[in-house]
Every structure is written in C-alpha cells, then in structure tokens.
N, C-alpha and C positions, 0 to 999 in steps of 0.2 A: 412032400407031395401036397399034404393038407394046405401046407403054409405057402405053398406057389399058387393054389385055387385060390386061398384068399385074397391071397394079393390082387388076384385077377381078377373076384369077381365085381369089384366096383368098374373094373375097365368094359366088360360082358356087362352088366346090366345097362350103362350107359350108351353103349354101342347098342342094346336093342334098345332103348328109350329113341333114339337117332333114327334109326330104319324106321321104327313105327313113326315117328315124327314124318319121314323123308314120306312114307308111304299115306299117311292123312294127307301132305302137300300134296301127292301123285293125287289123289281124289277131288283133293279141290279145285286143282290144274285143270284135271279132264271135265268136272263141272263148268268152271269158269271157259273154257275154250267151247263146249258145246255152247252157250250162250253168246260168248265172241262169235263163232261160227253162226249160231243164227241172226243176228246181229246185222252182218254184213250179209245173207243171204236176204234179210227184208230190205237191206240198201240197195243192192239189186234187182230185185222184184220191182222196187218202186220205179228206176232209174228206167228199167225195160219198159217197165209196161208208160211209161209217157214216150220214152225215145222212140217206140215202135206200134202202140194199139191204139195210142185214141188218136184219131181223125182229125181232119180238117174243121169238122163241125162239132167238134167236143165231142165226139161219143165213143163207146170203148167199143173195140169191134174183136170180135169172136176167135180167129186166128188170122196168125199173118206169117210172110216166110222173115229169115234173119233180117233181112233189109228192111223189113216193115212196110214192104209192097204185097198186094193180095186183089184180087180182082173184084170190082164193084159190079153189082149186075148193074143192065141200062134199064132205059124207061121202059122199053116194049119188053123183055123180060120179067120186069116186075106188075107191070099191066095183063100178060098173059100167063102170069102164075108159075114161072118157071125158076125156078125147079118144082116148085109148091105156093099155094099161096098163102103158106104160113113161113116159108123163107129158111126152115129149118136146114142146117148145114152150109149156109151160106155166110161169109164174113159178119156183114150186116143183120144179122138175126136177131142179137139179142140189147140191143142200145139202150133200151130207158133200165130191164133187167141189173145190168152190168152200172150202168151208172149209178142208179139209186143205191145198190147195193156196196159199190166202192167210197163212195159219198161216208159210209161209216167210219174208212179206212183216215180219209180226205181230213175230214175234222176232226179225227182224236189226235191226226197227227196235228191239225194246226193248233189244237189245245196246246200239247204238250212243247211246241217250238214257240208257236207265236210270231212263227215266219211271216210277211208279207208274201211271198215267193206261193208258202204251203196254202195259205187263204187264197191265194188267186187260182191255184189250180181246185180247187174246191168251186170257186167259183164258177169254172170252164166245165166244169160235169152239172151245175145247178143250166145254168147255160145249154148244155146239150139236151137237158130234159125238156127245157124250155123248144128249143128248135125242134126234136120231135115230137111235141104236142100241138106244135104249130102247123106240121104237113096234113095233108089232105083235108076233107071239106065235113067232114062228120064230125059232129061234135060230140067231145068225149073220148075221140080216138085217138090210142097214143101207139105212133108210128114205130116199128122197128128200128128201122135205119129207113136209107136212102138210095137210090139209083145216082147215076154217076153226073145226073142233072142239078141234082140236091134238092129235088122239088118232087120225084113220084117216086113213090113208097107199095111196099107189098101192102094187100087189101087185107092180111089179118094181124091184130096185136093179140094180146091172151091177157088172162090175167098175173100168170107170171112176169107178164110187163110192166101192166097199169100201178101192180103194188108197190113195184119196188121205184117206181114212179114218186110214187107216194109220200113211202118212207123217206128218199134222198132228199125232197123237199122238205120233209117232218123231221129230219136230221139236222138239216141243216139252219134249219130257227130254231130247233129245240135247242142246241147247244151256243146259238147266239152269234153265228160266222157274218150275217147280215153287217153288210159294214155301215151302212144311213138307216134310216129309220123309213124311208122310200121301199129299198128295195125290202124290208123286213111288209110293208106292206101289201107291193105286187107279190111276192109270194104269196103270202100271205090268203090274196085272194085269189090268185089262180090255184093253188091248191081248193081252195073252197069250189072255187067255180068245177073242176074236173069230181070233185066229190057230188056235188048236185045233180051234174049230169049223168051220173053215174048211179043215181035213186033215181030220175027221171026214168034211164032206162030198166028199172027193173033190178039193179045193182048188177046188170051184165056189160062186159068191156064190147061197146062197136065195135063194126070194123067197117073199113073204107070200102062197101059195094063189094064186087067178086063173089067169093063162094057161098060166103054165109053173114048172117045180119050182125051176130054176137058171135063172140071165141071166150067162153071163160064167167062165171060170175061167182061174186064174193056168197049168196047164198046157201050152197053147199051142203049139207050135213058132216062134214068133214075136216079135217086138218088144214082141205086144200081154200076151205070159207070160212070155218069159223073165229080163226084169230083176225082174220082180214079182216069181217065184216066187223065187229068189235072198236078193232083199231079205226076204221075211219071215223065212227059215231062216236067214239070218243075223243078224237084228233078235230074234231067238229065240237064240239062241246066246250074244248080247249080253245082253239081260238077265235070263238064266236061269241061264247061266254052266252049261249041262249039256252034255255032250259030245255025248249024243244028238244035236241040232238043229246040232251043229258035221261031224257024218259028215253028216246030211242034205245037209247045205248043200254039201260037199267031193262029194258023188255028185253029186249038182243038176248039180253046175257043168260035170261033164266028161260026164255021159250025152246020147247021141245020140237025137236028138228029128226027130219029122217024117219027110217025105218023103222029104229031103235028107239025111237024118243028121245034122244039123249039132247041135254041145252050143250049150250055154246060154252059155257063153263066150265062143264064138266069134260069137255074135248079138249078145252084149254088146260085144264088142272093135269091131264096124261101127257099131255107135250104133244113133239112132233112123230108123227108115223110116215113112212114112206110111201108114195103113190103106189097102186094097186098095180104091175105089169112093169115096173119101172128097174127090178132086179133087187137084190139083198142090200145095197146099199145104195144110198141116194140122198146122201146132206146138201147138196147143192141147189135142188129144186124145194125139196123138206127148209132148207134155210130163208125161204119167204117169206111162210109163216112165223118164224123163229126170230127174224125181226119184227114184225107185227108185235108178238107175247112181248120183246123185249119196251118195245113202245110203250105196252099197254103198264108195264108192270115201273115203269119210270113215272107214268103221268098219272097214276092209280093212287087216291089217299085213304081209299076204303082198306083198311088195314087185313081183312078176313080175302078180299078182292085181291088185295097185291102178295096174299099168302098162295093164294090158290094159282096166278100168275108165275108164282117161282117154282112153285113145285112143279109147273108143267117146264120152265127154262130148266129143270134140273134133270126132268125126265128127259127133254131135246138131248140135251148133253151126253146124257148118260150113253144113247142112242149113236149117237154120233163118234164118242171118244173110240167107239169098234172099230175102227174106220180109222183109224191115227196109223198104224202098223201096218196097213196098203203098200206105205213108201220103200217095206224092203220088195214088191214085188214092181219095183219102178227102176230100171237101170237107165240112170242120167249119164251115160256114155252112149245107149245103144244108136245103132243107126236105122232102125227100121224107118222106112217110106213114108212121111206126109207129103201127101197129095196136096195140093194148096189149091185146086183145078177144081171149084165145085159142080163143073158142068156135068164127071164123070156121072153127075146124078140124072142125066136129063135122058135117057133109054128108057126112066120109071115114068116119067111125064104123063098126063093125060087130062083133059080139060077135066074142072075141077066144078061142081055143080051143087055141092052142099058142104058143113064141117066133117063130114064123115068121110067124101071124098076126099078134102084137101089131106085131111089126116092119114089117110091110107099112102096117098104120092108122098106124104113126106117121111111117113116109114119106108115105100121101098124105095125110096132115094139115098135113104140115111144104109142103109143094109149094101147099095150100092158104090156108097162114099168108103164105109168102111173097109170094104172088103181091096178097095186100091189105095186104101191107105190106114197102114198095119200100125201105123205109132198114132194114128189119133185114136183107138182103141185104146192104145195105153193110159196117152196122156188123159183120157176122159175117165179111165177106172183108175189109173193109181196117180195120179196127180191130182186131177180135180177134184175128187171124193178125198182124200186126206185132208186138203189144203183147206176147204170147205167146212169139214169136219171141225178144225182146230178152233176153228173160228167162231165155231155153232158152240165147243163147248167153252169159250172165252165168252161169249154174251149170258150164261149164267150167273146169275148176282150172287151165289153162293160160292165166293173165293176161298174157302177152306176145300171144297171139291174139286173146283177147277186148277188149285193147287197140287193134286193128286195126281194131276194130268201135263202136269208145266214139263217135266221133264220128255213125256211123249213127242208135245206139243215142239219144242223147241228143236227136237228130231226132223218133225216136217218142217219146219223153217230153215233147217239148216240142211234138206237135204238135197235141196234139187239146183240144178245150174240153169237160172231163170236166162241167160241168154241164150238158153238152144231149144227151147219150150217155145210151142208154135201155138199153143192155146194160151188165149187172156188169164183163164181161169185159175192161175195161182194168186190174184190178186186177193182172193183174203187175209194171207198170209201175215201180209201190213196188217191186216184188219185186227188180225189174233195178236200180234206182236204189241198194238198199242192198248187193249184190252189186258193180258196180261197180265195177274196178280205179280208183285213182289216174291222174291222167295220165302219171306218170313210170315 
C-alpha cells in the first residue's frame, strides 16, 4: 500500500502543479480578454460616434436615433427660445462642450498612431469650435449649435461651453497636432482674442441678446470658477510670453474669494466637487474643471504649484472612481423608450425674460423629456456618469493610483454596446483608454 502511494506521489504532485498552472492561465486569460473586450469596445465607440454624432458642420451633437438622424430646431424656434433659450435637451445643446472635450480623446489617439486619417478628424472638431464661434454678432459668444439654417443659434452659451471651448484649442497646440506653422498661429490667436473678450466682459460668457446679457463666469468662488479662471491666465502667459497675464495669474492664485475666504488654490488643491442640486454623482459637468487642474498642472514649473495641482487631480479621481460600478446598474440590452422628439418639451414653454426664467423652462422641459423617455434617464445616470468617470480618474498624473482603478476602468470600456446608445456621451471612453497607465 505504502509502496503504490509512493510510486504515485510524483504522478499527484505533478498533476496538481498542471491544474494550478492550467488555473494561473484561466486568470490571465480572463484578464487578457477583459482588455481584448475593452479594446474593441473603444473601436467602437470611436467608429459610432463619427458614423452617427458629428454633423455636417464638425460638431458632436447630444443624441441621435441608430440611423444618425435627429431633428434640428429651425431659425424661428431658436430665435423664440423654444424649447428654452439655453436649448437644453435639444440635439444641438452641447457643441463646443463636447468638442473641446473629445478633442483630448482626438490627439492622444493621433499621438499614439500618427495616422493622417486620426489628425484630420482632430482637425474637424478644432474646425467646429471654429464655426461656432463664428455664429452670431456678440463678441465672445460661443454658440451651442445651429438651427437647420446653419447661421441662427440659441441666444444662450454657459460657461460649460466657452471652457471646454478653450481647452480643445489648448489641446490641441499643446500637444503639437498643428500641421504649418499658419495654422499653429490663427489658433493661436483666436484663442487669445476669445480670452480678452472674455476680461473685457467681466470674465462672464455673452450671450447673443434673448433672455439674459451673461450665462456663466469663470469668477466664481467655486470648483465651477476657480480652475477655469487659473487655466486661462496661465494659458495666456503661455502663449504670449507677457508678464502681465503671468502677475494676473500669481494674484488669481492666492486671492481670497467668497464667503469663506478661501483662494483659488486651495479649491484647487481639494479637487473636483459636484454642482450644488445636481444629484450624488456628476463627473460629466465636475469634468470641466478637471481638465482645466489637468492643463494647469502640465504647464506648471513651480514645483510646490504643480504639487498642490496633483493632489487636487488625485482628490477628482478619487471622487469620481464611485462612479465606475454604475455600469452593473445599466442593461445594454434593455428596450426602454428614447424619445428622440425634443418637442415633447414645448407644453413647459413660456416667453423667457431673464437667466432665471430661461433656467426654470429648461428644467420643466427636461422633467418633461424625461418622463416620455425612460432610457434617456438611464443612459444619463448609468452610462454617462461612469464613462465620464473613467476618464476623470485617467487624467490623474498619479499612475500608481489610477492603476488601482485600470481593472474598474476597463469594466466600463468594455461594457456597453455603443451601437444602440442614443447619447454621445460615451465618448470619453476613448479618452480613458488612450490615457490609460500600462499594467506594470
């Protein structure tokens, strides 16, 4: 009996050396295919969101049905404020937003291919910023989108516009996609020219006549002004090379703002906070500022300056990564109802006579949108906020943390079937993918 166990136990230890072998492979399998799987989830995200949301006129538009059809208001709708005249729940709401903001996505991919293909559509978003800063007669004013004219625009932008306005331009010479030395200039200075006019007014965003004079300004006491206002006086500094915008910028940082007293600094060094009324989670509007801090904290040589910069990108993140785990409350089969019909809003209508009004119609219109269409709830709390999310904590310069998060992250990129998503708003996804630490 002894002498048949020995014999056998070199055949038994072997055989489990093999299983635990076979079952290390099983793990690194199902790692390697959660990244396969995300992988081909951002090839498609990319592939949708040009086959189906950006426009004729380069600019990403807000939802659309499978076909990539969606109804443009006309000029007398947008001249009489309808549904609102901040256009909120309308296709065309969010254009310079969405561009600026995908503009991150745009260039890190063409870093990393070097495609001519990837630089020209980078190009066609630098392009549509360009064309809605071009509509209406106010200077400073950067137009949402367009009526079906291509020439009148709703009479409010915000400053969730004007910034990420900003940044896509700041993106996009920072990392050098400029292909002459021409175009690196008229950016150049059209970004300058919208920053002046923009102190001119007070550092508040025009807007084209209608309800109210300003929608939005960077001075704030807040998360929702103080990276902004930062980033442009230093984005000004950068490529003026004048001291002026360099004191601007050194006062900014240390003046005491608000109720609280607190500087710009020290709002930056805590990271991103969510708008006040906005609900428990909100990295998509929170993500503004989030590129702002990430601007600040690239172009920053003050060594104590770009410390206090990171540790608010670490706070954002931290913030954000809650938000990753949304996507088991998202089912990418369901069929609940998008409405694609944003008129269902126009029962809330009512002539619009200051910001306070417009803002009121364009909540009960949004409450009205909702309510006849059950999957853009969804897709705005469990898609948009994850996808968002990933992203916000992929802009943290601390890769030993956001490596903590790669397996989360790679969850959201791989979880949703971007060809039946009726909202833009996966589009960061790219963004977090090309961001991305290595696993090591």
């Amino acid at each position: 009996m002894m002498r048949c166990f020995q014999a056998s136990f070199p055949l038994v230890v072997g055989l489990a050396c093999f299983v635990a072998l076979v079952g290390d492979g099983a793990k690194g399998a199902r790692a390697q295919s959660l990244e396969e799987r995300a992988k081909a989830g951002v090839d498609q995200a990319h592939a949708e969101l040009w086959r189906r949301f950006v426009d004729e006129h380069d600019t990403v538009l807000d939802y659309v049905d499978q076909d990539g059809k969606f109804l443009r208001p006309t000029p007398a709708e947008c001249r009489e404020m309808k549904p609102s005249a901040l256009s909120w729940g309308v296709p065309v709401e969010d254009g310079p937003m969405f561009n600026g903001l995908y503009l991150d996505a745009a260039v890190n991919r063409w870093k990393q291919t070097r495609d001519p293909a990837d630089r020209a559509k980078a190009r066609r978003l630098i392009d549509g910023l360009m064309f809605l800063a071009s509509r209406g007669t106010t200077a400073g004013f950067i137009a949402r989108g367009v009526a079906d004219d291509g020439v009148t625009t709703y009479p409010m932008g915000s400053n969730d516009q004007t910034m990420p306005w900003l940044y896509g331009v700041w993106r996009y010479l920072q990392d050098d996609v400029p292909a002459t030395d021409d175009e690196r200039r008229l950016l150049t200075k059209r970004f300058c020219e919208i920053v002046e006019l923009l102190e001119h007014h007070g550092w508040r965003m025009p807007c084209e006549g209608g309800a109210s004079k300003y929608r939005g300004d960077f001075t704030k006491p807040t998360w929702e002004g103080a990276p902004r206002m930062l980033f442009v006086l230093k984005a000004m500094h950068v490529f003026t090379g004048e001291a002026a915008w360099n004191e601007k910028y050194r006062a900014a940082l240390t003046e005491k703002i608000g109720k609280a007293q607190t500087t710009r600094l020290a709002i930056c060094r805590t990271g991103m906070v969510f708008d006040p009324g906005q609900g428990p989670r909100h990295s998509w509007t929170g993500s503004v500022g989030v590129t702002a801090l990430r601007a600040l904290w690239e172009m920053e040589t003050d060594l104590k300056l770009k410390s206090a910069y990171a540790a608010g990108l670490r706070g954002s993140a931290e913030l954000s990564a809650k938000s990753l785990t949304l996507i088991d409350k998202f089912d990418v089969n369901g069929t609940d109802v998008f409405n694609h019909d944003w008129h269902v809003m126009m029962p809330s209508w009512k002539p619009q006579r200051s910001e306070q009004d417009a803002v009121e119609v364009a909540n009960s219109g949004l409450r009205l949108q909702h309510k006849a269409s059950p999957r853009l709830h969804l897709e705005k709390d469990y898609m948009r906020e994850p996808c968002f999310a990933a992203w916000v904590v992929t802009l943290c310069p601390d890769e030993a943390y956001v490596r903590t998060e790669r397996e989360a992250i790679l969850k959201v990129l791989a979880h949703y079937r971007y060809d039946r998503l009726n909202l833009s708003q996966f589009f960061p996804v790219e963004a977090a993918w090309f961001r991305l630490p290595s696993k090591e």
